[in-house]
C-alpha positions, 0 to 999 in steps of 0.5 A: 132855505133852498137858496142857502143851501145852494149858494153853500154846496156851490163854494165846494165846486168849481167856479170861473174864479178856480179856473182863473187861479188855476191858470196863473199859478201853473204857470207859476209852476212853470207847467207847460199847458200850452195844449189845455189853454183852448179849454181854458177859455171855453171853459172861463166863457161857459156857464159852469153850473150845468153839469157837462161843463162842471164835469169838463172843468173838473178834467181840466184840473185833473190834466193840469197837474200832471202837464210837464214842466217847461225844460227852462224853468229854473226852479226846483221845489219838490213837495216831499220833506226829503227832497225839501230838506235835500234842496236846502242848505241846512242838513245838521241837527238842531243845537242844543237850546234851553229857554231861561225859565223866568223868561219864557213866561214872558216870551211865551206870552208875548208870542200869543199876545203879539199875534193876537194884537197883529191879526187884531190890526188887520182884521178890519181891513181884510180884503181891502186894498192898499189905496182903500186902507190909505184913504180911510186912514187919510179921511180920519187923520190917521195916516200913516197907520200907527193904531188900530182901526177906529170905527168912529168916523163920519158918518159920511165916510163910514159910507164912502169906504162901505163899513158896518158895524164890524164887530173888529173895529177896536170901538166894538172889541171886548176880546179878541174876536174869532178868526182863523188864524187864532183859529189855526195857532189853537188847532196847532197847540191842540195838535202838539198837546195830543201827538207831540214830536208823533204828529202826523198829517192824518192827525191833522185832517182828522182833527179839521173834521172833528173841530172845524166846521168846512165853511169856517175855512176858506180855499184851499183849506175848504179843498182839502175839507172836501177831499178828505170827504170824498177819501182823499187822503194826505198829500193827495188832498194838497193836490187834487183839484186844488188851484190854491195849493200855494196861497197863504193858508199853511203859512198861517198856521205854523206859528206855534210849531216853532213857539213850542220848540225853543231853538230847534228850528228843524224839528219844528219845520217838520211839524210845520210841514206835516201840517201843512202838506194836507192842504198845500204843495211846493212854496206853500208848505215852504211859507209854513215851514218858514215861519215854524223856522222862524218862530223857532229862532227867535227864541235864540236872538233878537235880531230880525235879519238873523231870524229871517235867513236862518229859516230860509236855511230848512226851505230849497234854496232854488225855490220862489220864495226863497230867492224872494225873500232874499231879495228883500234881505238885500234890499235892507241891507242896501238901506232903502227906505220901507217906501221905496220896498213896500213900493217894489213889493207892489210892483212884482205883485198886483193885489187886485189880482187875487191870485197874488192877493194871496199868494203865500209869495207876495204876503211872506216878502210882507212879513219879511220887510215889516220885520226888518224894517220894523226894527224890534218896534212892535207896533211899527212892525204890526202896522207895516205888516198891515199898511202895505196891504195884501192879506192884512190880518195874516200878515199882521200876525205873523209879524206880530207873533215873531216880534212877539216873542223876541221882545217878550209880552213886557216889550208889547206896550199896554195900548196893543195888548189892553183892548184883548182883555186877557181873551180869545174867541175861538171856534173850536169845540170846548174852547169858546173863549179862552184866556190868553193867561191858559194858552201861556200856561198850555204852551208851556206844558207844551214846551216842556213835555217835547224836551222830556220826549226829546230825552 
């Protein structure tokens, strides 16, 4: 018991690995820690656990966020909405949209559907990499990827690759099994049920306290969890000792702020960043607002392209992540093959690096190019998402959600959506399993009841 106990409490501080990523991603951030690199490796070469040197590595993260920037660094990405919303290009309200009521059942449903079916896809292989899922669908005469992961394999095999009886192989799936990103895409129709367009980041971290256990969230979620217990309230708990301020976790729970607001892509990026601004800081928070922006346009078209650059419109144009994904906008439209951008994608970015693993940067130029290339295909788009690597159940989410909702629940085929049977799996207090059928319907009355406060 003891030992369980310790290996819990010891997640909650700091190890090599946080040093690690703090290192890397201020220098994403162009700071100048130049003077701290010396207590930087002292540190990564120190046994962490006795208290002097905890102690030491906790001011090295407290210095490491108040260094300057380098006076070349040609980025500029402020953490606050207004400087967001001022470093963007996209200044004018929302147009007025209204959803065709008999479509938006479908629509609504094919958002859900298609996220669920997308997570479904990658969460056998999260935390693989990319030649590891190739073999495994190689060695089983699957490849290239165009269905879910089966777990009947040789025995031989199962073995080579280290696979268990994971309850998310499609063999072993009754429903769709708990994961944090449906997790997340609850906690947010939760959310918008109770606060509407009123939602605040303090609702959103009292919600996580209330209704989701700390060790159920993973890096700078699990952060932000232990900086709201030690009083720390939003944005600080984005910021304070937190070296995965700008990995993918914001970017996964924004779908449904943009589901909820039909056409009104602004509106929804302020949500979006609400939420996010309680765990994440620069283009984390933008990943967030992306894809609320996202979600939100395509309701209004059904061309991919148009989507992606229409919510890169509400994100500072002279951020990472935007000149990132404009990058593979123009990839598309020089016309090179999916191989040749999966293949660029994996050469700016190392995925056995876990800093660029999952990096909200790397894993939205996924989702990006599995949308476009993808073709309003949804299980080419979900298994593109999936097959090129990095946070597979993530990004086959997000893809899926997006493509989704722009073919509707009738443009999924039968052979993604079957193996939910009508289900999800949740953690949330009260939810348990909850039919996909209820969440249509929630979302619905969600849809509706921000126009009425809207008017």
């Amino acid at each position: 018991m003891k030992d369980f106990f310790t290996m819990n409490i010891a997640q909650l501080e700091l190890e090599h690995s946080h040093l690690t990523v703090e290192r890397l991603q201020c220098r994403d951030e162009g700071l100048d820690i130049g003077p701290l690199e010396a207590e930087f490796d002292r540190l990564l070469n120190a046994d962490l656990s006795q208290p002097g040197n905890q102690a030491a590595a906790q001011r090295l993260l407290d210095a490491t966020i108040t260094r300057p920037r380098h006076t070349d660094h040609p980025f500029i990405e402020p953490s606050d909405l207004n400087g967001i919303q001022t470093e963007s290009d996209n200044s004018g309200e929302d147009p007025p949209f209204i959803p065709d009521p008999d479509d938006m059942q479908n629509r609504v449903s094919g958002a859900w559907l298609g996220r669920a079916c997308g997570c479904l896809l990658g969460k056998p292989v999260e935390g693989w990499r990319r030649s590891r899922i190739r073999g495994y669908l190689m060695d089983t005469g699957r490849f290239p990827l165009s269905d879910y992961f089966t777990y009947r394999a040789p025995e031989a095999v199962r073995k080579s690759y280290g696979i268990e009886n994971n309850r998310a192989f499609i063999d072993l799936v009754s429903a769709m099994p708990e994961d944090d990103d449906m997790n997340y895409s609850l906690t947010a129709l939760c959310l918008l049920e109770k606060h509407g367009n009123d939602l605040q980041s303090e609702h959103v971290a009292r919600f996580w306290l209330e209704n989701i256990p700390v060790m159920k969230t993973f890096t700078a979620e699990r952060i932000a969890m232990r900086n709201f217990l030690l009083n720390i309230p939003p944005p600080d708990s984005a910021a304070w000792r937190n070296p995965y301020r700008e990995w993918i976790g914001a970017q996964i729970r924004a779908d449904i702020y943009g589901v909820a607001l039909p056409g009104q892509p602004r509106r929804a990026a302020a949500l979006a960043f609400q939420d996010a601004r309680i765990s994440h800081t620069g283009n984390g928070i933008y990943g967030a607002i992306w894809v609320a922006a996202m979600n939100a346009l395509a309701w209004t078209t059904r061309d991919p392209a148009c989507v992606i650059r229409g919510a890169l419109s509400h994100i500072p144009k002279r951020s990472r992540l935007r000149l990132t994904i404009e990058e593979v906008l123009k990839w598309h439209h020089e016309g090179i093959t999916w191989e040749e951008a999966e293949e660029r994608i994996h050469g700016k970015w190392n995925e056995a690096e876990p800093h660029d693993w999952t990096h909200v940067i790397s894993n939205a130029a996924i989702v990006a190019a599995a949308l476009l290339w993808g073709g309003l295909d949804f299980g080419r788009t979900i298994c593109l998402a999936v097959g090129a690597g990095f946070d597979t159940d993530c990004n086959g989410a997000t893809a899926g959600c997006v493509a989704g909702l722009m073919l509707g629940a009738e443009g999924i085929p039968e052979r993604w959506t079957a193996p939910l049977h009508g289900t999800l799996e949740t953690i949330l207090p009260g939810r348990g399993q909850v039919r996909f059928s209820d969440l249509k319907e929630e979302t619905i009355h969600v849809i509706e009841a921000l126009r009425r406060r809207e008017n």
